[in-house]
C-alpha positions as CSV (number, residue, x, y, z in Angstrom):
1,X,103.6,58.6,84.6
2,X,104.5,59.1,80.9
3,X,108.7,59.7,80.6
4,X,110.6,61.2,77.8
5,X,113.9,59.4,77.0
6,X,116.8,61.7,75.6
7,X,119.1,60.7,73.0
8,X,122.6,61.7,71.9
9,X,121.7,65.1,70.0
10,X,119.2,66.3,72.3
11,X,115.8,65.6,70.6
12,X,113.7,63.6,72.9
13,X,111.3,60.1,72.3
14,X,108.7,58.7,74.3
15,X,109.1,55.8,76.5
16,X,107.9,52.2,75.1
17,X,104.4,52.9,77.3
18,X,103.9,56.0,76.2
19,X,104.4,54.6,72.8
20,X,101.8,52.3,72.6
21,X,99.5,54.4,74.9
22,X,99.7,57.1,72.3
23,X,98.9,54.8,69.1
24,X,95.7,56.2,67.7
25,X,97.2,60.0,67.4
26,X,100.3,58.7,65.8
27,X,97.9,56.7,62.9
28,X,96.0,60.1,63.2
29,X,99.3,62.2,62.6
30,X,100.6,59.9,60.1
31,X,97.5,60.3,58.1
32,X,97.2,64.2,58.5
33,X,101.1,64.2,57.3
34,X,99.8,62.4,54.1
35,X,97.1,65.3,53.8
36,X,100.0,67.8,54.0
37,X,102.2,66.5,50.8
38,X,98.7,66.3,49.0
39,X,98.0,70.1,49.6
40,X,101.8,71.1,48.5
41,X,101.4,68.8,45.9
42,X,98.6,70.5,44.5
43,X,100.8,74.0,44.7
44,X,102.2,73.4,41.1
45,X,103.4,74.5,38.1
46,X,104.3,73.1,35.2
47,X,107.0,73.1,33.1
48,X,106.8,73.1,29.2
49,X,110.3,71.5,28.4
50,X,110.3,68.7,31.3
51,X,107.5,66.6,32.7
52,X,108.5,67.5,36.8
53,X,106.5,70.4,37.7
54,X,107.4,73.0,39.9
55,X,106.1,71.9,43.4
56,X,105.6,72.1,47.4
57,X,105.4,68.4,47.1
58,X,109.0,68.1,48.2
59,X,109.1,70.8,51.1
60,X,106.0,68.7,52.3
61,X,108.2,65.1,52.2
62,X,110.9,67.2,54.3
63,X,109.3,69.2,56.8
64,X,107.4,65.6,57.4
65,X,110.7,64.0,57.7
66,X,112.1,66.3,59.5
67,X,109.2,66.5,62.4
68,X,108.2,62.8,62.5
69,X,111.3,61.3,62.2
70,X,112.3,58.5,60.5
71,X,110.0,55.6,60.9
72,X,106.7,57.6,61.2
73,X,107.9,59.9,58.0
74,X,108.5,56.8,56.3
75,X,105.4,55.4,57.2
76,X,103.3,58.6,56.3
77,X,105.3,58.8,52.8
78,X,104.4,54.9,52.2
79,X,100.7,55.6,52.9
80,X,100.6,58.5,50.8
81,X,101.9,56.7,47.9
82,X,99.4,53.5,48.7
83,X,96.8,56.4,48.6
84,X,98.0,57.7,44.8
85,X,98.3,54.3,43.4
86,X,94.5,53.7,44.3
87,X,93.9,56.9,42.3
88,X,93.0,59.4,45.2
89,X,94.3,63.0,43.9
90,X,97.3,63.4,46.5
91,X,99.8,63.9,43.4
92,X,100.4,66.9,41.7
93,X,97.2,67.8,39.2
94,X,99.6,68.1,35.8
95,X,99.6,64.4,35.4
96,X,97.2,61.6,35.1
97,X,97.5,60.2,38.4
98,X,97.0,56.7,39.6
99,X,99.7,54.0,39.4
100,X,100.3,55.5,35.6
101,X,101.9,58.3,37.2
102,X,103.7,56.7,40.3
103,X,105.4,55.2,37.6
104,X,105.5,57.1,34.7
105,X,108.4,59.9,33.9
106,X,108.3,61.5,37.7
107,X,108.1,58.2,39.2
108,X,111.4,58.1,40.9
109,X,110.7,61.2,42.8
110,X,107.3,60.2,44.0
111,X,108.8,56.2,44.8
112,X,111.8,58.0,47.0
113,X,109.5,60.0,49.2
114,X,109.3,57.5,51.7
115,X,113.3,56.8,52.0
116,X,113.5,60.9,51.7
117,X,111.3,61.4,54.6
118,X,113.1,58.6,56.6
119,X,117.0,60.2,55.6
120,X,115.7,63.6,56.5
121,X,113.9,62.1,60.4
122,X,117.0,60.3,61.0
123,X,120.0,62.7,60.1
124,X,118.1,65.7,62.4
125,X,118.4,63.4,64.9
126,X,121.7,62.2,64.6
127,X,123.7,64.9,62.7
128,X,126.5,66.0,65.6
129,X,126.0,69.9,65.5
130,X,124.3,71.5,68.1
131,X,122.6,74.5,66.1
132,X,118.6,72.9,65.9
133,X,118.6,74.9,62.6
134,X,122.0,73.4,61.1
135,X,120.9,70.2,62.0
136,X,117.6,70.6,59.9
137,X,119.1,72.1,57.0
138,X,122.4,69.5,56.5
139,X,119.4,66.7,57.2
140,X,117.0,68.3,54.3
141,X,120.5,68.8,51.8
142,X,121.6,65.3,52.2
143,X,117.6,63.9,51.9
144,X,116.7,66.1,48.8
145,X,120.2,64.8,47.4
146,X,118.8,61.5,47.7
147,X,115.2,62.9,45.9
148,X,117.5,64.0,42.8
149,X,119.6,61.2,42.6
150,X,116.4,58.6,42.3
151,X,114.8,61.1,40.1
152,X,117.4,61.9,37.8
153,X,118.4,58.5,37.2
154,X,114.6,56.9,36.9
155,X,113.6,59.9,34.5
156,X,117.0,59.3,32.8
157,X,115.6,55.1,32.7
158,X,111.9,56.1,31.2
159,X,113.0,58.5,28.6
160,X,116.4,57.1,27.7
161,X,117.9,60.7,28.5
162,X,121.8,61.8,28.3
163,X,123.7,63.1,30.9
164,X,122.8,66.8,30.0
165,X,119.1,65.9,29.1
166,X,118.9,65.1,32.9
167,X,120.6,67.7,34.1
168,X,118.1,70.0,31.9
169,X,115.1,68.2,32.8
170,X,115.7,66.7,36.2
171,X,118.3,69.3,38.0
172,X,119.0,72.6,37.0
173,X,115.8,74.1,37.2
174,X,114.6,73.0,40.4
175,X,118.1,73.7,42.2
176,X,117.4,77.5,43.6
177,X,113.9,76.3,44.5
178,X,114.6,73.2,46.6
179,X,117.3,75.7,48.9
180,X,114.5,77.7,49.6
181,X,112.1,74.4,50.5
182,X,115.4,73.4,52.5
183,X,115.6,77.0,54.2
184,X,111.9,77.3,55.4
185,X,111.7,73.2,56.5
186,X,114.9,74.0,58.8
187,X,113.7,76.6,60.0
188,X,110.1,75.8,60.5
189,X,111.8,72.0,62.0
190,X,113.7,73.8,64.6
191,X,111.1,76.6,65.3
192,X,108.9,73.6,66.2
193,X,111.7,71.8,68.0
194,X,112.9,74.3,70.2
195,X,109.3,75.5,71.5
196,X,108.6,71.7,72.1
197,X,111.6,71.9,74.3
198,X,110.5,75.5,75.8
């Protein structure tokens, strides 16, 4: 008989047997999470005075964050990047793809999906409020944070920026758009959550 284990915030795990009996659909859901960033990826449009488009690409690295938690969405974000290095079209289209574009200008965002994922699966699970849909949308703040921080300062790196060229290029343009990706991952998170609970 397969056992769930609860932890402090509520948000349950599978036992160690029903971890390893359940293998196969977790390789299966870790490689269907990589075909979900490529499909927002490809959502894009880009900009003419900075090389970071406008995206899904980061909702995607959330919401898959935010549902697999922290080693499985770090897992799923490592694959996908594996898959763009070996030139499959899983980044956004604007760009030339490949290993040229996982670390040209954009570079830092792509190389921090992994550790975004990861921050976003392990502060819903650990963030001390009891609202499913606070918890979701302080874990997707603090891991998109972390997105602009690596972003900002590897863009700043590659194209010898200023303080204000970043915050041009890098920030203030995609502010109002990740709330919204922030907005509809919570909410979609703790939809999810709470009927898995039902």
């Amino acid at each position: 008989m397969q056992s769930t284990l609860p932890n402090s915030t509520g948000l349950t795990h599978p036992s160690s047997r029903s971890l390893a009996e359940s293998i196969p659909a977790r390789i299966a859901i870790v490689f269907a999470a990589t075909v979900f960033v490529a499909a927002c990826a490809h959502v894009s449009i880009p900009l003419p005075f900075t090389p970071v488009p406008l995206t899904l690409q980061n909702f995607g690295v959330l919401l898959v964050g935010l549902m697999l938690g922290p080693v499985a969405g770090f897992s799923a974000m490592a694959l996908y990047l594996a898959e763009g290095a070996i030139g499959l079209p899983v980044f956004n289209p604007h760009a030339t793809g490949g290993l040229i574009q996982l670390f040209g200008a954009t570079g830092g965002y792509l190389l921090s999906y992994p550790f975004v994922a990861a921050a976003a699966g392990w502060a819903f699970r650990s963030l001390p409020l009891k609202s499913l849909y606070l918890r979701a949308a302080s874990a997707g703040t603090l891991a998109t944070l972390l997105l602009f921080v690596c972003g900002s300062l590897w863009i700043a790196h590659v194209l010898h920026l200023s303080a204000a060229g970043v915050w041009i290029m890098s920030i203030a343009p995609f502010v109002p758009g990740e709330i919204v990706k922030i907005a509809a991952a919570a909410g979609l998170a703790a939809s999810i959550e709470s009927w898995r609970r039902a």
